[in-house]
C-alpha positions as CSV (number, residue, x, y, z in Angstrom):
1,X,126.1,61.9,-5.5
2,X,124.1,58.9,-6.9
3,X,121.7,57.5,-4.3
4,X,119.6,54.5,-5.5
5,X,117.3,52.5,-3.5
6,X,116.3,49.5,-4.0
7,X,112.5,48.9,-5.0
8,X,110.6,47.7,-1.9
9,X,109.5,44.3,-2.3
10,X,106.5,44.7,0.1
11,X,105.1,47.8,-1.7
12,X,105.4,46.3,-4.8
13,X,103.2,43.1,-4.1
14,X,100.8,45.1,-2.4
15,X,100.0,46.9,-5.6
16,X,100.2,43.7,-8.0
17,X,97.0,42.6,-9.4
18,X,96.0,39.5,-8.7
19,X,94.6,39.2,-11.7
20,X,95.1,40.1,-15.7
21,X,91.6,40.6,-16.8
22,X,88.5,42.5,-14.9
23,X,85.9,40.7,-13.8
24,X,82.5,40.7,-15.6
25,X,79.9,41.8,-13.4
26,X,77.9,38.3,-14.2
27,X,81.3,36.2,-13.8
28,X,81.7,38.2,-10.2
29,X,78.1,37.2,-9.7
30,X,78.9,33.6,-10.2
31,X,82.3,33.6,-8.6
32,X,80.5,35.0,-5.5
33,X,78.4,32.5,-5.0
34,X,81.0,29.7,-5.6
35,X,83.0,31.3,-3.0
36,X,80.1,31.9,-0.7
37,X,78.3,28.2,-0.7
38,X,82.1,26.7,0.0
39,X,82.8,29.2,2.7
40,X,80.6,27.4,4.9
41,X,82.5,24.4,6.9
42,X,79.8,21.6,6.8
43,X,79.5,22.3,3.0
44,X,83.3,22.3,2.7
45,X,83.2,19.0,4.5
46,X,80.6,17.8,1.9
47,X,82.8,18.3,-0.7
48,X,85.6,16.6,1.0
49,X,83.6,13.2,1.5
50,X,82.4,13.3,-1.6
51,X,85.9,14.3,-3.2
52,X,87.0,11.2,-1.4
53,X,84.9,8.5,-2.1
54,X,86.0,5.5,-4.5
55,X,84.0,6.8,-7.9
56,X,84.1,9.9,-6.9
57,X,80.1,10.5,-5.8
58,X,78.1,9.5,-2.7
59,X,74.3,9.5,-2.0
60,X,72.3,11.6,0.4
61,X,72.1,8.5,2.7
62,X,75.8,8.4,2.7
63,X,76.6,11.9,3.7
64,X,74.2,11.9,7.1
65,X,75.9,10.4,9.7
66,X,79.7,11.3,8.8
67,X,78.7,15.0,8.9
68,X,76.2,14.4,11.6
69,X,73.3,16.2,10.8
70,X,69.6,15.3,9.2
71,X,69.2,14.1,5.9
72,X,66.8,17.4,5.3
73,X,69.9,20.0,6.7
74,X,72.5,17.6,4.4
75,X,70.1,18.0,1.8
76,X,69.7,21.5,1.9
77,X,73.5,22.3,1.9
78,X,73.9,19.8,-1.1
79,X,71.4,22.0,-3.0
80,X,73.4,25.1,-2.4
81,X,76.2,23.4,-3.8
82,X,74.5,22.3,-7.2
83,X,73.0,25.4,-7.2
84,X,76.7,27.4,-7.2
85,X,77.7,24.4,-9.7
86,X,80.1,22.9,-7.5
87,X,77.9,19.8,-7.5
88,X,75.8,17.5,-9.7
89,X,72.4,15.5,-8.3
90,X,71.4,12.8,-10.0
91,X,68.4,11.0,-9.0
92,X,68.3,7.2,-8.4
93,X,65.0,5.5,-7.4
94,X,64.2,7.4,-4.1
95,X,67.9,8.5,-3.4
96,X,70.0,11.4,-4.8
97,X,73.4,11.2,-5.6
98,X,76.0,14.0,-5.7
99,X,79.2,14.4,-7.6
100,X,81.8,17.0,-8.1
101,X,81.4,18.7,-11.4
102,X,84.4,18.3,-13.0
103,X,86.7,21.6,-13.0
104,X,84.1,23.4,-11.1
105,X,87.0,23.7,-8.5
106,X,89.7,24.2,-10.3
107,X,87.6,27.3,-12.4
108,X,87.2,28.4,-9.1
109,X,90.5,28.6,-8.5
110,X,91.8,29.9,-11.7
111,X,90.2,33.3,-11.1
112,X,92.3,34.6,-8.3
113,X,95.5,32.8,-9.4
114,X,98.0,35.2,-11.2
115,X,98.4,34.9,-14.9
C-alpha cells in the first residue's frame, strides 16, 4: 500500500530563507542600523512628513511643531537618520534641510524581500 502525504505547507515556509545570499558582517552592520534608527515612531513619523512634502524635503523649522517636540530633540533624531543614510542635511543660511536619499528605503527593503 502506497501512502503519500502531501508536503506541509507550513513547515515548508518556516524553513524557506528569506533571502538568497548571506549577509556580509559590514552589510548586517549597516542594515542594523537602518532598521534600528526607523524603528523608533517619532523618527518614522520624520520620514513620513518629509516623504510627503511637495519637493520632497522640509527644514528643521518645518518638522517642530507637526511632531511636537523641540527643534534640539527633532534635530537629534534627524541626525540619526542621516547618520543610517536614510536622510540627507543640507545646510541653508541658519536652517538645515532634510531629504530622503533616494533608494535608501527601497535598499532597505530589498534585503529581506525574497529573490
Amino acid at each position: 500500500m502506497n501512502t503519500q502525504t502531501a508536503p506541509d505547507p507550513v513547515a515548508e515556509s518556516c524553513c524557506t530563507p528569506l533571502v538568497t545570499e548571506v549577509l556580509s558582517a559590514e552589510d548586517a552592520q549597516r542594515f542594523a542600523q537602518l532598521l534600528k534608527a526607523v524603528a523608533e515612531p517619532t523618527r518614522l513619523r520624520l520620514v513620513s512628513l518629509i516623504a510627503a512634502q511637495e519637493h520632497k524635503e522640509a527644514c528643521v523649522c518645518d518638522l517642530t511643531e507637526p511632531i511636537g517636540l523641540g527643534q534640539p530633540t527633532v534635530s537629534h533624531h534627524l541626525k540619526i537618520l542621516v547618520d543610517a543614510g536614510i536622510l540627507h542635511r543640507e545646510k541653508r543660511g541658519v536652517w538645515a534641510y532634510y531629504s530622503i536619499v533616494p533608494g535608501a528605503l527601497e535598499r532597505a527593503a530589498a534585503v529581506l524581500a525574497p529573490r
